[in-house]
GUPANU-732792 format. One line per field, with one value per atom (N, C-alpha, C): atom name; x, y, z. Coordinates in steps of 0.05 Angstrom, whole numbers. Each point is the difference from the previous one (the first is absolute). Layout:
atom [CA_...] $
px [X_...] $
py [Y_...] $
pz [Z_...] $
//
This chain:
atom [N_CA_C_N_CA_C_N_CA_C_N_CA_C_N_CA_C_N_CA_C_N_CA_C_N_CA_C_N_CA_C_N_CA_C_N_CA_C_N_CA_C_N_CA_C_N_CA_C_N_CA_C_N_CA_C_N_CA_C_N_CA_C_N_CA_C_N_CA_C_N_CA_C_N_CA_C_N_CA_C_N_CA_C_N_CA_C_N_CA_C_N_CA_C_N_CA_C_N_CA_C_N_CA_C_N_CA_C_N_CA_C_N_CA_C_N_CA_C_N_CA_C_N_CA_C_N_CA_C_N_CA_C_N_CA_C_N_CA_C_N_CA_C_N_CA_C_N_CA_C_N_CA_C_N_CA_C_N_CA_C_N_CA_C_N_CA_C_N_CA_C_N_CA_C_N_CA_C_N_CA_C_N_CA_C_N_CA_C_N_CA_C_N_CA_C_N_CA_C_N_CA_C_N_CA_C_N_CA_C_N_CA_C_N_CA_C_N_CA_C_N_CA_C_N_CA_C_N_CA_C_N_CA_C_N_CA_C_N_CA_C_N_CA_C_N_CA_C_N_CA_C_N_CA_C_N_CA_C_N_CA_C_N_CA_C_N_CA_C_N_CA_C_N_CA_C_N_CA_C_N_CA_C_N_CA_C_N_CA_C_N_CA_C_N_CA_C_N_CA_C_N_CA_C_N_CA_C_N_CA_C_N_CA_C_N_CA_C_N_CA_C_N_CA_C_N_CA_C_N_CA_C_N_CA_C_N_CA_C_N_CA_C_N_CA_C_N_CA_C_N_CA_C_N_CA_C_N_CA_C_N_CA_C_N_CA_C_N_CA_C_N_CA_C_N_CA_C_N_CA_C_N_CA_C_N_CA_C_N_CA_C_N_CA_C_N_CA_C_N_CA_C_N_CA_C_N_CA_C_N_CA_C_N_CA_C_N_CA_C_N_CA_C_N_CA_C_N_CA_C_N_CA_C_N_CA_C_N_CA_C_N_CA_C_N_CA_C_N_CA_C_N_CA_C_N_CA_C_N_CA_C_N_CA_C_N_CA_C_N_CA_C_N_CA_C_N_CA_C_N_CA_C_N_CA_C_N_CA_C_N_CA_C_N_CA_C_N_CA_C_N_CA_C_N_CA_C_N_CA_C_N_CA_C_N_CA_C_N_CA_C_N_CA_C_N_CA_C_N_CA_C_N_CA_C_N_CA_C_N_CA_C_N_CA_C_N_CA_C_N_CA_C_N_CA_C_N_CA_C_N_CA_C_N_CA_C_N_CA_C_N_CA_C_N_CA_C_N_CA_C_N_CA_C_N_CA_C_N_CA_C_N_CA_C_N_CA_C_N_CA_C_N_CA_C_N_CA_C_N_CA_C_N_CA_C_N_CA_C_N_CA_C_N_CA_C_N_CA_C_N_CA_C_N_CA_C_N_CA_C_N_CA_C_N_CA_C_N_CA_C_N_CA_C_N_CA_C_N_CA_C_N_CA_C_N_CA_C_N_CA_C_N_CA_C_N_CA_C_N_CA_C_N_CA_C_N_CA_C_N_CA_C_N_CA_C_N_CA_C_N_CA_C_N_CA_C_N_CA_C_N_CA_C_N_CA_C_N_CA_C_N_CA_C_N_CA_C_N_CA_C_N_CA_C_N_CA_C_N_CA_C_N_CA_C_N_CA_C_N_CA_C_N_CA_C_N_CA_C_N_CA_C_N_CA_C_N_CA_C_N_CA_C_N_CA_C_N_CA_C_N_CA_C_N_CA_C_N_CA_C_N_CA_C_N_CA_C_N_CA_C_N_CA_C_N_CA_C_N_CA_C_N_CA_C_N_CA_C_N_CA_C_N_CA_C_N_CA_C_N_CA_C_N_CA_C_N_CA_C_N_CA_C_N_CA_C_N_CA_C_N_CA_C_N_CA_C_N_CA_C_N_CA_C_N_CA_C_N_CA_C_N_CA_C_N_CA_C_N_CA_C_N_CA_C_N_CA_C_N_CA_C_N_CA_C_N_CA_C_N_CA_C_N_CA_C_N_CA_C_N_CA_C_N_CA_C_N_CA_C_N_CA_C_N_CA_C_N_CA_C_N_CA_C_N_CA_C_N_CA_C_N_CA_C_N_CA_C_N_CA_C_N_CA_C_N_CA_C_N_CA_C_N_CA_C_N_CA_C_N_CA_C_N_CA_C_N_CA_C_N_CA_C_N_CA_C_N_CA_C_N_CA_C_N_CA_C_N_CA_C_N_CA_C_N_CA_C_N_CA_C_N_CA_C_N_CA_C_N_CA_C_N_CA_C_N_CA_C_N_CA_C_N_CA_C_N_CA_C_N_CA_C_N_CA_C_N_CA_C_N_CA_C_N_CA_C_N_CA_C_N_CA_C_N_CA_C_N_CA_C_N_CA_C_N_CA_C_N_CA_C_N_CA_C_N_CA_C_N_CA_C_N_CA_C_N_CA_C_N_CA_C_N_CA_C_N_CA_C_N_CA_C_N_CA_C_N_CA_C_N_CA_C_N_CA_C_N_CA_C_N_CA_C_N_CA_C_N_CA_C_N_CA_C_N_CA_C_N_CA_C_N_CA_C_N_CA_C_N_CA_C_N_CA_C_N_CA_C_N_CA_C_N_CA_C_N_CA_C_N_CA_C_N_CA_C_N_CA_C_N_CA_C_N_CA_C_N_CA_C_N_CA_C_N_CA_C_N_CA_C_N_CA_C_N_CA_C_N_CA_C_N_CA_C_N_CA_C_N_CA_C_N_CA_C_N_CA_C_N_CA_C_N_CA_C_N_CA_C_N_CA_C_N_CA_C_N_CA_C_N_CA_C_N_CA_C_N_CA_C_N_CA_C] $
px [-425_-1_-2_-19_2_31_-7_24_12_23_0_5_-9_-3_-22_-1_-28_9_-21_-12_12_11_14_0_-10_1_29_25_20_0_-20_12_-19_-22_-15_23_-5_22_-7_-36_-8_19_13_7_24_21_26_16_17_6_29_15_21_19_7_21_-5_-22_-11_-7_-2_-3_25_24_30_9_-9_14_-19_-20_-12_3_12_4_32_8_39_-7_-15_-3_-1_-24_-5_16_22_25_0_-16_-18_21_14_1_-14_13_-17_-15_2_-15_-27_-8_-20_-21_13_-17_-15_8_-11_-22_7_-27_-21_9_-15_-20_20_-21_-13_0_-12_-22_-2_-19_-26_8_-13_-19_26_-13_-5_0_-5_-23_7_-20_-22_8_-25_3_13_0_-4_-17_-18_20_12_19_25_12_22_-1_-19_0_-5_-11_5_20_10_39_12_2_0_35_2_38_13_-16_21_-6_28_7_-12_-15_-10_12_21_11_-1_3_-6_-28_-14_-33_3_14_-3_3_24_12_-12_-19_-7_-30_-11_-20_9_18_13_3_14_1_-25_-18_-24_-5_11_-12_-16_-19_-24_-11_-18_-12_-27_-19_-26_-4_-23_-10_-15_-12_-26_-25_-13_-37_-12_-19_-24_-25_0_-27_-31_2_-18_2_-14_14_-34_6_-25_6_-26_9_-25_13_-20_-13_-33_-9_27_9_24_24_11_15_25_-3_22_-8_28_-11_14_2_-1_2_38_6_5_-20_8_21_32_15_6_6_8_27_24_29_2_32_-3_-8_-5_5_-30_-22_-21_-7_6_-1_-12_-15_-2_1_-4_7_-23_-1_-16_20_-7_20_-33_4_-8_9_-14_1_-17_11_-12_0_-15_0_-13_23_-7_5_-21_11_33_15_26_23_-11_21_-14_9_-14_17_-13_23_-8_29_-13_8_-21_10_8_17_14_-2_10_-1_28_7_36_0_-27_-3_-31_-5_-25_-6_-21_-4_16_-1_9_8_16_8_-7_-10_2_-29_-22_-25_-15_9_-8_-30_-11_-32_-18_8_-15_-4_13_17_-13_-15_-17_36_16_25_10_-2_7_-8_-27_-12_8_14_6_30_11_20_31_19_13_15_-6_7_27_16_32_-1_31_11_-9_-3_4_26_2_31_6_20_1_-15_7_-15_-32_-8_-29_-13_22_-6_0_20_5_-27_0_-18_-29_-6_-32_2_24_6_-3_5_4_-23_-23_-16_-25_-1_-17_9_29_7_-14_8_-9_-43_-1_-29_-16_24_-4_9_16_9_18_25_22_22_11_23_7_25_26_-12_18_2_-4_-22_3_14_13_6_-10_-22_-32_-21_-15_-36_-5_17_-5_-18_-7_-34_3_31_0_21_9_16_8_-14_11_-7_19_-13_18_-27_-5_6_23_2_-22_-27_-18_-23_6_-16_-8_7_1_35_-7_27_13_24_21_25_8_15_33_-6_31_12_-32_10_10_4_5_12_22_12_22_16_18_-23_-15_-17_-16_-5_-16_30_20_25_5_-4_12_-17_-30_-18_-12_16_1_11_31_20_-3_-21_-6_-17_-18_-16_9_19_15_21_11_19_0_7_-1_-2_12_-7_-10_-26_-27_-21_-13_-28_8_14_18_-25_-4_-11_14_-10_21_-5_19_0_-21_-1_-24_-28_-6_-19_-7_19_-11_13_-32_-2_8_9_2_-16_-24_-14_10_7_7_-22_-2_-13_20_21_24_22_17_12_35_-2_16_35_11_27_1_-17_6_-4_-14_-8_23_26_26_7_0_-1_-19_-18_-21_11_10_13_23_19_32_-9_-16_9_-26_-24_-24_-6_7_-12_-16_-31_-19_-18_-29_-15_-1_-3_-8_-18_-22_-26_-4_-2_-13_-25_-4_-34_-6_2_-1_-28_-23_-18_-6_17_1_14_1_27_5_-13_-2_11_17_12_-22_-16_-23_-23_0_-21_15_22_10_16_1_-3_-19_-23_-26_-8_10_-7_16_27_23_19_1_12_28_8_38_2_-13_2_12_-3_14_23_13_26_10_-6_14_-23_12_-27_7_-22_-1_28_11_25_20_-4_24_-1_-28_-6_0_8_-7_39_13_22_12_-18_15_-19_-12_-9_12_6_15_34_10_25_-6_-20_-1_8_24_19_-14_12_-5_-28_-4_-26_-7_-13_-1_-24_-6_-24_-16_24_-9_-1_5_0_-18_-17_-11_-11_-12_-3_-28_-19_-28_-5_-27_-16_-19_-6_-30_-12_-25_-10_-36_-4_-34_-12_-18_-23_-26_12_-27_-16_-18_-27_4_0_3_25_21_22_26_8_23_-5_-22_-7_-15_3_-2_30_-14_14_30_-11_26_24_-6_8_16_-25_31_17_-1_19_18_-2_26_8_-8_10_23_-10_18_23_-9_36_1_-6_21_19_-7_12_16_-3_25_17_6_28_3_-20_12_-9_-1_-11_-10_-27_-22_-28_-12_-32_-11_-27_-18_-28_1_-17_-24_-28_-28_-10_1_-21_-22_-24_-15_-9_-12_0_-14_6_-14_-14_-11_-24_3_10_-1_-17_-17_-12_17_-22_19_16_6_8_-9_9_-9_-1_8_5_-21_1_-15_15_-4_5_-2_21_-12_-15_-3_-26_17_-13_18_-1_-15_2_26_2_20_33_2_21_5_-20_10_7_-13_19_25_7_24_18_-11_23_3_-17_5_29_-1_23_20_1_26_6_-12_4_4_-7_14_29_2_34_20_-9_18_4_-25_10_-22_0_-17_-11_-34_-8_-33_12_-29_-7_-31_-13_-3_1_5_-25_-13_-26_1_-14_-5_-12_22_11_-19_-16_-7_-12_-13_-12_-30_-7_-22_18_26_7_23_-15_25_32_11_24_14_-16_12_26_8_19_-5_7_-1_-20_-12_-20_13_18_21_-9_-5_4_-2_9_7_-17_-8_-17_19_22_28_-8_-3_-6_12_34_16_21_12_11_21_11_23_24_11_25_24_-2_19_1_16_-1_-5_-14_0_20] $
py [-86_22_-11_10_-9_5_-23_-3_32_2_25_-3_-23_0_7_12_17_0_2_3_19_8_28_-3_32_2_14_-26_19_19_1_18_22_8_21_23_22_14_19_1_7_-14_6_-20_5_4_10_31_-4_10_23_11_17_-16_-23_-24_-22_-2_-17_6_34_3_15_-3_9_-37_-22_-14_-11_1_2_20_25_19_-15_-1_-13_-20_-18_-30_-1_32_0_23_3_13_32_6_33_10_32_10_-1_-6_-7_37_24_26_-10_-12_-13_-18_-3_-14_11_28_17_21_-5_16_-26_-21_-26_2_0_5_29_20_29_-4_-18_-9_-16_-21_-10_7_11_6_33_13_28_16_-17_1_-17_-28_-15_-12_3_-8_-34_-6_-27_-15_11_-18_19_-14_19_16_0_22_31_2_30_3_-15_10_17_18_11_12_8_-10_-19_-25_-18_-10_-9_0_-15_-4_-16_-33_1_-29_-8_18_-21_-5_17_-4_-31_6_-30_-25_2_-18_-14_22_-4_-18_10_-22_-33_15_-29_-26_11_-11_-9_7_-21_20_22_23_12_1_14_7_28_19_-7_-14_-4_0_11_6_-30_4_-19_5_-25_12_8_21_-3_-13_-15_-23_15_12_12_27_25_30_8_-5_9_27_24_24_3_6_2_30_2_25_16_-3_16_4_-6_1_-7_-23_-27_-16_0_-23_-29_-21_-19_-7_-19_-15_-28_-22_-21_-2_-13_-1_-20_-16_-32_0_-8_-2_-22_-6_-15_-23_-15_-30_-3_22_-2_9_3_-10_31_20_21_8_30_7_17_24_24_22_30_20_16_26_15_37_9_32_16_14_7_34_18_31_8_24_14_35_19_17_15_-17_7_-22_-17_-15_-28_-14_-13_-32_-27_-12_-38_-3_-26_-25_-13_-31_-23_-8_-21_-28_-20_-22_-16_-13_-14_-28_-17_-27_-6_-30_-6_-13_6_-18_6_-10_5_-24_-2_-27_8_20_17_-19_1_-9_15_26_19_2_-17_3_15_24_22_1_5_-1_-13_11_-11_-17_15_-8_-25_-5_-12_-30_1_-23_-11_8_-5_0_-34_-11_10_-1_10_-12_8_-10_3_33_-1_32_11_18_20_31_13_6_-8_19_32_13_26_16_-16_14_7_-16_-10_19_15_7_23_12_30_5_-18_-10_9_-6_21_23_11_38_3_1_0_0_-31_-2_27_11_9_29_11_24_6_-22_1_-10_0_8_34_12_15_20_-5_25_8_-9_10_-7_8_-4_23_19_-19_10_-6_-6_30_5_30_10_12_15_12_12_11_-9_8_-14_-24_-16_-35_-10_-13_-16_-19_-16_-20_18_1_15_-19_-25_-13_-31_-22_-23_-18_-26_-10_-27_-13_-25_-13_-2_-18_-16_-4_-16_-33_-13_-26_-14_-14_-4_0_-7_4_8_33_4_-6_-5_-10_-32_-9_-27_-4_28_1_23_-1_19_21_-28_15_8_-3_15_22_-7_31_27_-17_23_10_-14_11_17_-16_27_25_5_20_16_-3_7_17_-17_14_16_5_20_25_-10_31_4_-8_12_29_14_31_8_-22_2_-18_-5_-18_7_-10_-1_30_0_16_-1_-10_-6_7_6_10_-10_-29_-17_0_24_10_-7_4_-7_-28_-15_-35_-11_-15_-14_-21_-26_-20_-13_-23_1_-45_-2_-27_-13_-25_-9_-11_4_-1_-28_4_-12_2_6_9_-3_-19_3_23_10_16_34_-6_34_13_-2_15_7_-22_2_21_1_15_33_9_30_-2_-23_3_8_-12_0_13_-1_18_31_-7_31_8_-18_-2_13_12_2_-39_-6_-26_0_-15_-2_-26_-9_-28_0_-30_-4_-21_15_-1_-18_11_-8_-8_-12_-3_8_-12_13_-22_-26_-28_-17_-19_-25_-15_-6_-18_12_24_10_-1_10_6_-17_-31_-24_-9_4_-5_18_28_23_0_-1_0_-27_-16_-35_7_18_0_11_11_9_-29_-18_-30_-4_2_-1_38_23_18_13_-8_17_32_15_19_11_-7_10_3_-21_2_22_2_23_27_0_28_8_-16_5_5_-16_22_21_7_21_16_-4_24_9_-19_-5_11_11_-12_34_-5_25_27_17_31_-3_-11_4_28_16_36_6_23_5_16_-1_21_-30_-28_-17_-26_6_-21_-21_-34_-14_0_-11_-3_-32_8_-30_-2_-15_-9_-22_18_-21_5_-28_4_-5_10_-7_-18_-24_-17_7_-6_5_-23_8_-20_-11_-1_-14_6_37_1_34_5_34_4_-8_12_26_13_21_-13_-25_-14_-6_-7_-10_35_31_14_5_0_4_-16_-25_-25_7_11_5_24_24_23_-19_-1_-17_-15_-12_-18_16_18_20_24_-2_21_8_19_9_-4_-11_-3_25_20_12_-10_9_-17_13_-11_15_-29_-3_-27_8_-18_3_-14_4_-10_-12_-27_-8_-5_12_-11_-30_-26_-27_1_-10_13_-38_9_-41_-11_-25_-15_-13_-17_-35_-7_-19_-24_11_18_11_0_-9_3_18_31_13_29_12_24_24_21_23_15_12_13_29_2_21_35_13_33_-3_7_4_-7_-29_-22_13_1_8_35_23_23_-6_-16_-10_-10_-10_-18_23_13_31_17_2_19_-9_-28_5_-13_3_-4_24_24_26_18_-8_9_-9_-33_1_16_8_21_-18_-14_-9_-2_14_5_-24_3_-27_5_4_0_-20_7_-30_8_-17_-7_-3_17_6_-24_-20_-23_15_-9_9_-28_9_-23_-19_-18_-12_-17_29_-10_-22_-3_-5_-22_-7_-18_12_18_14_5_-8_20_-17_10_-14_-28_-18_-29_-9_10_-15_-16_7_-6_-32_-13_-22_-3_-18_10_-31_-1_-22_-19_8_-29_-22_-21_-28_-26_13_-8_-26_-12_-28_21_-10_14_-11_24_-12_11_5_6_-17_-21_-11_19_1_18_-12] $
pz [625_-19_-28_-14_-35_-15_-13_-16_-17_-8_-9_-29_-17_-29_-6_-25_-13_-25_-9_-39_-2_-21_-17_-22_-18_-15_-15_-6_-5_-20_-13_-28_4_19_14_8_-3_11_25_-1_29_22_18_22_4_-34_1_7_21_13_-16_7_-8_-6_15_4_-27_3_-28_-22_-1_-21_-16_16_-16_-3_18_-11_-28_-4_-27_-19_1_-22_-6_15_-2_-18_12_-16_-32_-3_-30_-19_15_-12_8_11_-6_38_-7_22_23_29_24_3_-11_3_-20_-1_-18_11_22_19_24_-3_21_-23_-12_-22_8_-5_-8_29_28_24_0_-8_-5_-13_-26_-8_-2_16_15_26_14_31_7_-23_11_-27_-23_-25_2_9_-2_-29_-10_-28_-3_-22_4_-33_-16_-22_-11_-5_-7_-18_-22_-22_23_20_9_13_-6_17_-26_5_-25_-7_28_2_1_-4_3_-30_-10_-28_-18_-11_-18_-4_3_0_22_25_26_8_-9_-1_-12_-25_-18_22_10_9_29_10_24_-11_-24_-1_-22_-12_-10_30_17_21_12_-3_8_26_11_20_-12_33_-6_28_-7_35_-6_12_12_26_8_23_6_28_0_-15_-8_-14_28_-15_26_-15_20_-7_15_21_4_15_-3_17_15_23_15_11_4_18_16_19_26_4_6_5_18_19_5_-14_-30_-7_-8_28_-10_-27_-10_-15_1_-7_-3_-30_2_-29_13_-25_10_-24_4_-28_-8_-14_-22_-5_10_-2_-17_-14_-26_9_15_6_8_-7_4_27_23_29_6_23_-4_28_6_17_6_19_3_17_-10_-5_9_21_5_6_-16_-5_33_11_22_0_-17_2_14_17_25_-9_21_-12_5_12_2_-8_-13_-6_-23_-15_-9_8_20_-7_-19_-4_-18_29_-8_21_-16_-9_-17_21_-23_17_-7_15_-3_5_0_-8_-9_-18_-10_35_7_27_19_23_18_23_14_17_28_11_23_21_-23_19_17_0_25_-6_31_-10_-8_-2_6_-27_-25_-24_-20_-19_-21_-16_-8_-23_11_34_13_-11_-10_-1_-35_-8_-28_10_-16_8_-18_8_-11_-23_-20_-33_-13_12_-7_6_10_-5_-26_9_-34_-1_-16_-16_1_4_7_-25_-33_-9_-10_18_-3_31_20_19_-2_-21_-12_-25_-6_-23_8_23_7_2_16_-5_-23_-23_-21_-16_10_-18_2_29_14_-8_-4_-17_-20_-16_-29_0_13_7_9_11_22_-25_-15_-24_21_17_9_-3_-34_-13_-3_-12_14_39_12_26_10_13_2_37_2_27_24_-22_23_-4_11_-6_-7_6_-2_0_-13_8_19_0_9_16_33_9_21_7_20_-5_5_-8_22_5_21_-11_20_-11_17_-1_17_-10_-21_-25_11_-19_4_4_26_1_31_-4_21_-7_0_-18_8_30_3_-1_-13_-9_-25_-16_-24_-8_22_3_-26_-10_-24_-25_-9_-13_10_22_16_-5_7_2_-22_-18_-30_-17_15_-10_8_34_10_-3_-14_-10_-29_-11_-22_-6_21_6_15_11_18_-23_-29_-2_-14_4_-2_-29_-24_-20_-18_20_-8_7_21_0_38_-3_25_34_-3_30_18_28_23_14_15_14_22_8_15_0_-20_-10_-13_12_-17_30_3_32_-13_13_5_22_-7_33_-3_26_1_32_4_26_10_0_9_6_-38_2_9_24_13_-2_-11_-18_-12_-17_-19_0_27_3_-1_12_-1_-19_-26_-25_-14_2_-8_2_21_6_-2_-7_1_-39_-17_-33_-4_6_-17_20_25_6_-2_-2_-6_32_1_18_8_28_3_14_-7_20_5_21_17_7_-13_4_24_26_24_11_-3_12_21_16_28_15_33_21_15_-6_23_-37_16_-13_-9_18_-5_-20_4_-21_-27_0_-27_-20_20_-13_-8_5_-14_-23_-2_-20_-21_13_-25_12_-10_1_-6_-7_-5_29_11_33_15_-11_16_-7_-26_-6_16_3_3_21_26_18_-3_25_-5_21_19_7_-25_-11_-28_-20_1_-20_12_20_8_-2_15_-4_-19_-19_-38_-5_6_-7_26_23_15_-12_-17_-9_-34_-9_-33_-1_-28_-1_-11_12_-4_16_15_17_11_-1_18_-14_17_-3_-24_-15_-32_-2_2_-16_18_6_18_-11_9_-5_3_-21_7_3_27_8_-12_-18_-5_21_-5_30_-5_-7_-15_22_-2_29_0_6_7_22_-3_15_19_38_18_0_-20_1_4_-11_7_11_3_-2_24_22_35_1_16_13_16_6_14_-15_-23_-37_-4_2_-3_18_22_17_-2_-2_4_-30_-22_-28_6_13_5_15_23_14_-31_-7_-15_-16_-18_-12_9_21_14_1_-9_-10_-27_-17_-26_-18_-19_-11_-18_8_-19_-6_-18_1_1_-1_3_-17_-23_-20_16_9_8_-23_-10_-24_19_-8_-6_-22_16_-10_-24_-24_-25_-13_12_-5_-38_9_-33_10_-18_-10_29_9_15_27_0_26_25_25_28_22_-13_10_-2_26_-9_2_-13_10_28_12_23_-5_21_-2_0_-18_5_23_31_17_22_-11_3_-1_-35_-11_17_6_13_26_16_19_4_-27_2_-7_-27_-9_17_16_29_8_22_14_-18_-17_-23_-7_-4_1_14_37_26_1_-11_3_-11_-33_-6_-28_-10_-23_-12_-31_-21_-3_-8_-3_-8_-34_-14_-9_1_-12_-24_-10_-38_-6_-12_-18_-22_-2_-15_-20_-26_-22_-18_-21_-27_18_19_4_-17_-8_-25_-26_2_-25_17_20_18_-4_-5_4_24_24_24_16_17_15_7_-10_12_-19_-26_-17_-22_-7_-26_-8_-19_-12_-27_-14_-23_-11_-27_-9_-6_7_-16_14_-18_2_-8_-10_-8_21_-4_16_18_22_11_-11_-13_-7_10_27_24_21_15_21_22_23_19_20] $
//
């Protein structure tokens, strides 16, 4: 597993939490009720310097930039939008290094796909991000820091209740988010808190290829939707597709996800499961997929294989994939295929890479 040191920006206040931001109002003499304006402001205004804090007192404004604090987002270095609507931010974090952040509008929901590392350690062949090595952890506030940047793009300040633009967001970016776990937590945390950006746990997936310690974790402290990026139902295939399948086979993983808390069927677990052409998408492939999942409440997301540069893989055929949704949908378990989203603009599931060309300054 990567090391769990990372770059921080301490004097950024994106990132800071309710806990850190009373022991910093304390520090600078100012009532700890001062520090909950301070998160109000931030996480439910959007507010980008302290002159629009307009309740908080002039001297602690002072004092907060005397102190060398300060709220910046990420740059966007480049914003692509796709004839369908997605769009596409590539962003520039301080240390130079960058990421990519995707907008996905539907007409019932709009959601963001964030990312929770530069690179990735995973290898999963299929996986354009895959092929870009992994450079370091983001910091929680560099993870909250794309909700945010993509708000204040979107013109959705303060934090509205209805008609969201952004109504659901997907940890499935670049990354492995349970390899980077205490920042994924802290910025989950700050997105569900009720007087911030108020998200409803519900609505913010967590998708992992299963790093299996932590799934328990995942529903004992975030409560988060959890989705597994499955792709296979044989050991041998899914050591070739997804390579952490050798440290945690697929018996292991099924057993946390039959165990992973508040499991029921208002709360089910999703499979992602992309469909190669010839490789994992025979009729035989869904049947042995249903037994595997049995008993668990679940739905099973169909990707369609979305082709990078360099790739070995093809798409299977619609004809293919209705056969396969058929008897995944006789067993009694939902299982839409996912309409490939931004493709013109390389956006879609599994395209992600980011131009960072920077040294790794994380041991893996």
């Amino acid at each position: 597993m990567p090391a769990s040191t990372i770059l921080s920006d301490e004097k950024n206040l994106i990132g800071f939490d309710r806990a850190m931001l009373q022991d910093l109002i304390t520090d600078l003499g100012e009532q700890k009720f001062r520090a909950n304006q301070l998160f109000q402001w931030l996480y439910h205004h959007g507010a980008q310097d302290f002159d629009a804090m307009h309740n908080l007192a002039k001297s602690l404004r002072v004092k907060l930039h005397d102190a060398g604090y300060y709220i910046i987002r990420p740059e966007i270095v480049n914003h692509q939008k796709s004839v369908d609507g997605t769009q596409k931010w590539l962003l520039r974090l301080s240390d130079g290094n960058e990421i990519e952040t995707v907008y996905i509008p539907e007409k019932t929901r709009g959601t963001l796909c964030i990312s929770s590392q530069i690179g990735c350690t995973l290898n999963c062949s299929f996986c354009h991000t895959g092929t870009q090595r992994l450079v370091r952890n983001l910091t929680a506030g560099e993870i909250v820091g794309q909700v945010m940047k993509v708000r204040d793009e979107l013109g959705e300040w303060p934090s509205p209740h209805e008609q969201r633009k952004i109504s659901n967001i997907v940890l499935m970016g670049m990354g492995e988010p349970l390899y980077n776990y205490d920042n994924v937590a802290r910025a989950v945390k700050l997105i569900c808190d009720d007087e911030g950006i108020c998200l409803s746990r519900r609505r913010v997936t967590l998708s992992t290829s299963g790093v299996v310690p932590l799934i328990e974790k995942v529903g004992d402290e975030l409560g988060c939707v959890l989705a597994i990026s499955l792709h296979a139902v044989r050991d041998d295939l899914r050591d070739m597709l997804v390579p952490i399948n050798k440290k945690w086979n697929i018996d292991a993983l099924m057993q946390a996800c039959r165990t992973y808390p508040g499991l029921k069927n208002s709360k089910r677990i999703t499979f992602e499961y992309v469909m190669l052409k010839d490789i994992n998408d025979s009729e035989a492939d869904a049947r042995a997929l249903v037994q595997l999942i049995a008993g668990i409440p679940a739905k099973i997301n169909l990707i369609p294989f979305n082709p990078w540069p360099g790739n070995n893989y093809q798409t299977s055929s619609d004809e293919q994939i209705k056969k396969f949704a058929k008897i995944v949908l006789k067993a009694g378990y939902a299982s839409p295929v996912r309409t490939p989203r931004g493709a013109d603009i390389m956006s879609a599931c599994g395209q992600l890479k980011s131009s960072s060309l920077h040294a790794n300054l994380q041991s893996a």
